[in-house]
C-alpha positions in Angstrom: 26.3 21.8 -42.1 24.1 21.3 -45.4 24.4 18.2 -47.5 23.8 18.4 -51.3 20.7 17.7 -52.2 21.6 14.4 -54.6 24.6 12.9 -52.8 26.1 13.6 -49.3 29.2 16.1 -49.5 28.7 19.3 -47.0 29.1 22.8 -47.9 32.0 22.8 -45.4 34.3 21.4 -48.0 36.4 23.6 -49.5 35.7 25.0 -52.9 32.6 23.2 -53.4 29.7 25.1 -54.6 26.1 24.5 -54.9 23.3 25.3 -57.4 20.3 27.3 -56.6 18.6 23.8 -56.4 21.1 22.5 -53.7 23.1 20.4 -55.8 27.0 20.1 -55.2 29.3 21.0 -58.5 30.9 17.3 -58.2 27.1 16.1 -59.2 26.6 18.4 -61.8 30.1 17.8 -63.2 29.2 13.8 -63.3 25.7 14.4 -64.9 27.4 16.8 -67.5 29.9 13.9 -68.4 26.5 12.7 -70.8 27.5 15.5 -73.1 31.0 14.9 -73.5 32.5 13.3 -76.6 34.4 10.6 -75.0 35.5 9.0 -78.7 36.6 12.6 -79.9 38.1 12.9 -76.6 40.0 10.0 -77.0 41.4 10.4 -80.4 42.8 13.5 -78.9 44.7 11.4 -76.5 46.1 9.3 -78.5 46.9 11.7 -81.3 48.8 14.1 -78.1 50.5 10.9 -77.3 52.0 10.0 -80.7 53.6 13.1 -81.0 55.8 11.9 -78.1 56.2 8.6 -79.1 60.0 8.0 -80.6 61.3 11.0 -78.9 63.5 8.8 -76.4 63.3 5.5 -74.5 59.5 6.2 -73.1 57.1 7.8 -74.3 55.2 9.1 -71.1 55.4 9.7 -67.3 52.9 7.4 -65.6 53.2 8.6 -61.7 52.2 5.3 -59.7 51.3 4.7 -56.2 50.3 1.4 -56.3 46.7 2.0 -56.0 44.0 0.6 -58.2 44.1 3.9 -59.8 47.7 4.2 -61.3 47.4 0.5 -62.2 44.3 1.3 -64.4 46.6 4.1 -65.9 49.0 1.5 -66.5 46.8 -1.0 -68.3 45.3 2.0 -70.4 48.6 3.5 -71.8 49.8 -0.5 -72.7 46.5 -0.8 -74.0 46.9 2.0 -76.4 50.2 0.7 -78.0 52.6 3.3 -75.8 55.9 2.5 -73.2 55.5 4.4 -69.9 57.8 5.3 -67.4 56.7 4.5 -64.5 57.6 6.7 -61.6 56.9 6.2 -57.9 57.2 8.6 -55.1 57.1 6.2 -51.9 55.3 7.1 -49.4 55.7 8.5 -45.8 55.2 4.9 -44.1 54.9 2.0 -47.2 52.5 -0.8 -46.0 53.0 -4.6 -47.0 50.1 -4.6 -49.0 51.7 -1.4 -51.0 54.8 -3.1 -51.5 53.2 -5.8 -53.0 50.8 -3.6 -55.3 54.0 -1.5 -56.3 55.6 -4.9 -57.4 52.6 -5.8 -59.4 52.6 -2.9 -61.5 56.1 -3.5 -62.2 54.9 -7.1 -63.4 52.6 -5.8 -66.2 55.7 -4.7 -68.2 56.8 -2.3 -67.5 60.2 0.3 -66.0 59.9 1.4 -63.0 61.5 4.1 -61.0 60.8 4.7 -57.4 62.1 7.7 -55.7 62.7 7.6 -51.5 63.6 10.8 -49.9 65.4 10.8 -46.8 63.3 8.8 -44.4 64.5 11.0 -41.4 63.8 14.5 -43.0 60.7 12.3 -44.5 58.9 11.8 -40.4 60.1 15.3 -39.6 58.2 16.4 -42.2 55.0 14.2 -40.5 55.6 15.7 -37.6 55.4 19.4 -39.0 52.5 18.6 -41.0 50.6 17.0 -38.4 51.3 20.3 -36.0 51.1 23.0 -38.2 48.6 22.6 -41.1 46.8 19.5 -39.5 48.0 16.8 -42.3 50.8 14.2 -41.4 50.5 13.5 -45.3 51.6 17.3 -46.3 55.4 15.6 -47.4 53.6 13.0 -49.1 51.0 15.2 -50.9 53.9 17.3 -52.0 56.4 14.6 -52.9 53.0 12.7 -55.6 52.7 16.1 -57.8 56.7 17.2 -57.3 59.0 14.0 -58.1 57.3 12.8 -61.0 58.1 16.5 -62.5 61.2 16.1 -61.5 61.5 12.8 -63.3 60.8 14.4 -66.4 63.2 16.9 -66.4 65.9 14.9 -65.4 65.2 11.6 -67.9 64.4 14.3 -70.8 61.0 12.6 -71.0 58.0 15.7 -71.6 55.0 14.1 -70.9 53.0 13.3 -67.6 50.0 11.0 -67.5 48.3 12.1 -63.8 45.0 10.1 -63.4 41.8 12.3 -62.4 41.1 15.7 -61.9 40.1 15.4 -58.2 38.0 19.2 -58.7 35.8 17.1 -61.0 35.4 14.1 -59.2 34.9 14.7 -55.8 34.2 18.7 -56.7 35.7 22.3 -57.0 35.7 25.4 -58.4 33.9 25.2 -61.8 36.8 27.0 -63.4 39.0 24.4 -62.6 36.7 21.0 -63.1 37.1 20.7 -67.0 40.8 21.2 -66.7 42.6 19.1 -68.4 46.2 20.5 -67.2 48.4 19.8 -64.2 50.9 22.4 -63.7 52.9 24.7 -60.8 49.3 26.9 -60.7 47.2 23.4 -60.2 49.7 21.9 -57.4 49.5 25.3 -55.7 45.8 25.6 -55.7 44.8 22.0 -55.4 47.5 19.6 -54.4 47.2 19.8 -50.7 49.5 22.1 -49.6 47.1 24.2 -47.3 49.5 27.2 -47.5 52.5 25.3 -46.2 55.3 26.2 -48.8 58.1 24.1 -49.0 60.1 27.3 -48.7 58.4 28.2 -45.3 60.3 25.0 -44.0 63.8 26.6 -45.0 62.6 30.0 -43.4 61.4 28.6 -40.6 62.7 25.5 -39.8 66.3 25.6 -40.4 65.7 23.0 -43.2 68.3 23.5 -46.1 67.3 23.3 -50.5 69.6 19.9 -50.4 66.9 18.8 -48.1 64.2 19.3 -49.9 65.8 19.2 -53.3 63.1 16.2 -54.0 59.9 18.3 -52.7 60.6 21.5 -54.8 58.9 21.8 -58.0 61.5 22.4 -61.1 61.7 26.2 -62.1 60.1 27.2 -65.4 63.5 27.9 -66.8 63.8 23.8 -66.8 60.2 22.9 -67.2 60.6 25.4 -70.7 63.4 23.3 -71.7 62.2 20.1 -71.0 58.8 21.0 -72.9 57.1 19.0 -69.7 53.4 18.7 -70.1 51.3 16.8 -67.5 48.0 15.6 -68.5 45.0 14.3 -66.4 43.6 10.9 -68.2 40.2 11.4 -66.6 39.9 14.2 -68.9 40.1 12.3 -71.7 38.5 8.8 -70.4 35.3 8.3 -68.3 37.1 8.1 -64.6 35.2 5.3 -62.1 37.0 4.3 -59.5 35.6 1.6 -58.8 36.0 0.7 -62.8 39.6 0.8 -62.3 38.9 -1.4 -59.1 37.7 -4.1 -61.3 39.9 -3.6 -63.6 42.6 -3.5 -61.2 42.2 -7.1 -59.7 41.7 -8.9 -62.8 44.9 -7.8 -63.4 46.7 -8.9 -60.1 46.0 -5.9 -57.8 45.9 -7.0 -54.0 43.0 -6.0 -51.5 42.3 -6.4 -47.7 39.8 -8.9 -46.5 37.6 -6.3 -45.3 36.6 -3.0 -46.1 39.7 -0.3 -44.9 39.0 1.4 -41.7 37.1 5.1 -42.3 36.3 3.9 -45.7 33.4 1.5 -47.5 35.8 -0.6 -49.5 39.1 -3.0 -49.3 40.1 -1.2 -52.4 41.3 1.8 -52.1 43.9 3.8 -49.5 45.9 0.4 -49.0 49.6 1.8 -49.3 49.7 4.2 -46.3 49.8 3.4 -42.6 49.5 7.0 -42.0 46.2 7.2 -43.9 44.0 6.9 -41.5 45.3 9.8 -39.4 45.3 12.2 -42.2 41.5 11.1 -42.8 40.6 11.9 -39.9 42.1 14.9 -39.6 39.9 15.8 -43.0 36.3 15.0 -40.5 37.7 17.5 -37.6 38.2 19.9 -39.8 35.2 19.8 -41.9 33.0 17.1 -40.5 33.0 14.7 -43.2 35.3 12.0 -44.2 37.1 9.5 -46.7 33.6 7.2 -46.4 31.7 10.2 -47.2 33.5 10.8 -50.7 32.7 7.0 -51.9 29.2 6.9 -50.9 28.8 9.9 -52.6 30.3 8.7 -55.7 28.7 5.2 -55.6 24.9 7.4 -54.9 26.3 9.9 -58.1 26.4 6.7 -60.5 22.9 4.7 -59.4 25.1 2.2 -57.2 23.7 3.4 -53.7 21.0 5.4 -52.7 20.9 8.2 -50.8 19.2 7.0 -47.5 21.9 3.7 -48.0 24.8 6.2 -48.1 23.7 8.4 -45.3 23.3 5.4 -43.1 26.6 3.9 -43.7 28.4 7.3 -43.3 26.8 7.5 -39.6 28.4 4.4 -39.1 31.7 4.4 -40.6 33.2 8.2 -40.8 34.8 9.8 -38.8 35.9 7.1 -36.3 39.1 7.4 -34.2 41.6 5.8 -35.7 42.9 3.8 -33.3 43.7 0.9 -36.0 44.5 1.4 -39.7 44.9 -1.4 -42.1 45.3 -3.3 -39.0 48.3 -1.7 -37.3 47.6 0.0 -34.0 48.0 3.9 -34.0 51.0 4.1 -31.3 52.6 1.9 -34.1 51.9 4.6 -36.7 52.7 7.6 -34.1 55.9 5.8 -32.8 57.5 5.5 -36.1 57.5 9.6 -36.3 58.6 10.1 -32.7 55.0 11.6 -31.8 53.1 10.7 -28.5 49.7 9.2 -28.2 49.0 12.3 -25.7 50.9 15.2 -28.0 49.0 13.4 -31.0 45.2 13.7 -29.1 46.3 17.7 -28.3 46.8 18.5 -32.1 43.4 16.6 -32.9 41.8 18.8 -30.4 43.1 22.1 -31.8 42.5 20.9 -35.0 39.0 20.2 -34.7 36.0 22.8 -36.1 33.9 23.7 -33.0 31.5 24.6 -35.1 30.8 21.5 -36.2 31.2 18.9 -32.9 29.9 19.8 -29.5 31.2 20.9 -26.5 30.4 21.2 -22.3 29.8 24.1 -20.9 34.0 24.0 -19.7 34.7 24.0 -23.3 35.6 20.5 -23.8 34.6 18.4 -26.6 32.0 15.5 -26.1 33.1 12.4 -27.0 31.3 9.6 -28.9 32.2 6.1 -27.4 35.4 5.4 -29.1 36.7 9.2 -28.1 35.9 10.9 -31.1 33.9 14.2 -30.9 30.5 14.1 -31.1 29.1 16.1 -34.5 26.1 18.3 -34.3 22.9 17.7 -36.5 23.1 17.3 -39.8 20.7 19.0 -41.9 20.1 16.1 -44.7 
């Protein structure tokens, strides 16, 4: 397991490449952000934009979570002088905290529209997830990219305003890092379905379209006649999370008191009970996790070395998660009907042997708080 050479993602993450000088493509992608028109860039926006603006009510998607993220892309389409609709896709197990982020966006002026699928068909989703593909977030990864889409189609209103490109942020194929598009192709590829199809459920699990209805993508017949366009605003903006952070709290975002478990910050992840389980199913799988993405992103813009970073990912990632955001993980397991027990199993099978140790019987060692124990790294 080789870490790039400038911040501290491993080549066992998917799609990320390195340069003959052992740099990841996320780093190069940042340091080629110098030669980007930013002011062309966003005279582009905001002529793309007015071409929408009159056409109905609103004038623009926004997809929100919650998150500091959406309410930066909140602040910047008021800012520019448009009317968003705001459209929520709630998540698979909606924290206090979330609810009162979700409520603050509504504050800054703006409609909101919040979409709940069925809460039951909602855990036994989790529950497939978790077994099959190793993600209790799979519905919830679907439902983000899926029910926005579906918004537009049915309101009539053509444009999406997704935040960043995560292939250019936190690195992918080169191909795909400038894009500036999110479509069917990009959700397929990128939006965290790890070959899961929604269809497969209706094959294989006796689950019917009415169902689903809110997880399945519109056909292109209805996307033609919609015109629907989505948009990433990192393409046309400088993304920083942490920027948006900032920006964020001025403007009556909430944070925890303490930095979120398997993560650096208070900032960030705060909507999800579930999150922590589906981070950590990210380090058994490829031996790096949620804490690992922020240092390198804090080392990529001069905020924290490299030696800082390493040391606080040794310390922070890839812990059980026996708490998250507070709230005990038989609290988080009980609400989807799933075991303590049955939940270690599927971390077991889930977890890269090539990556953690094992006896000589096969099992996995165990740090002290029962995670597995990771080979060397080579730094």
């Amino acid at each position: 397991m080789k870490l790039c050479k400038c911040c501290l993602l491993p080549d066992t993450k998917p799609d990320l490449y390195f340069d003959e000088n052992g740099i990841c493509g996320a780093c190069i992608a940042f340091k080629n952000r110098k030669n980007i028109d930013w002011e062309m860039r966003k005279k582009e926006f905001i002529t793309i934009l007015s071409r929408y603006r009159g056409s109905g009510r609103w004038d623009c998607i926004v997809p929100v979570s919650g998150g500091k993220d959406s309410t930066a892309q909140v602040l910047k389409i008021l800012e520019l002088g448009f009317k968003p609709l705001c459209v929520t896709a709630t998540t698979c197990h909606l924290s206090e905290i979330g609810r009162q982020n979700l409520l603050n966006i509504r504050n800054l002026g703006v409609d909101h529209i919040e979409y709940t699928p069925n809460p039951k068909i909602r855990k036994q989703l989790n529950v497939i997830g978790l077994r099959e593909v190793g993600d209790i977030s799979w519905p919830e990864h679907v439902g983000i990219f899926t029910i926005p889409v579906r918004a537009s189609v049915d309101f009539g209103i053509p444009l999406i305003i997704w935040g960043e490109n995560s292939q250019n942020e936190y690195g992918g194929p080169a191909a795909n890092q400038e894009s500036k598009i999110l479509d069917r192709k990009w959700l397929e590829e990128f939006g965290g379905l790890l070959g899961l199809r929604v269809e497969d459920l209706i094959t294989s699990y006796g689950l019917s379209e009415a169902d689903l209805c809110l997880y399945q993508y519109p056909s292109d017949d209805e996307l033609r006649t919609t015109g629907t366009t989505g948009l990433f605003l990192g393409h046309y903006f400088p993304w920083d999370g942490l920027s948006n952070a900032i920006l964020a709290i001025a403007n009556g975002f909430n944070t925890k008191p303490t930095h979120v478990e398997g993560s650096l910050v208070n900032y960030e992840n705060l909507d999800n009970y579930q999150t922590g389980i589906h981070d950590y199913f990210k380090y058994l799988k490829f031996g790096f996790g949620r804490t690992t993405d922020l240092a390198s992103v804090l080392i990529r813009r001069g905020l924290m070395s490299r030696d800082q970073g390493l040391n606080i990912v040794n310390r922070l990632d890839g812990n059980y998660p026996s708490t998250y955001l507070d709230r005990p993980i038989t609290y988080v397991l009980d609400n989807i009907g799933l075991s303590k027990e049955e939940f270690d199993v599927i971390c077991d099978r889930f977890t890269n042997s090539t990556l953690f140790e094992r006896d000589t019987s096969g099992k996995f060692l165990r740090n002290q708080d029962g995670s597995p124990k990771r080979i060397h790294l080579d730094k």
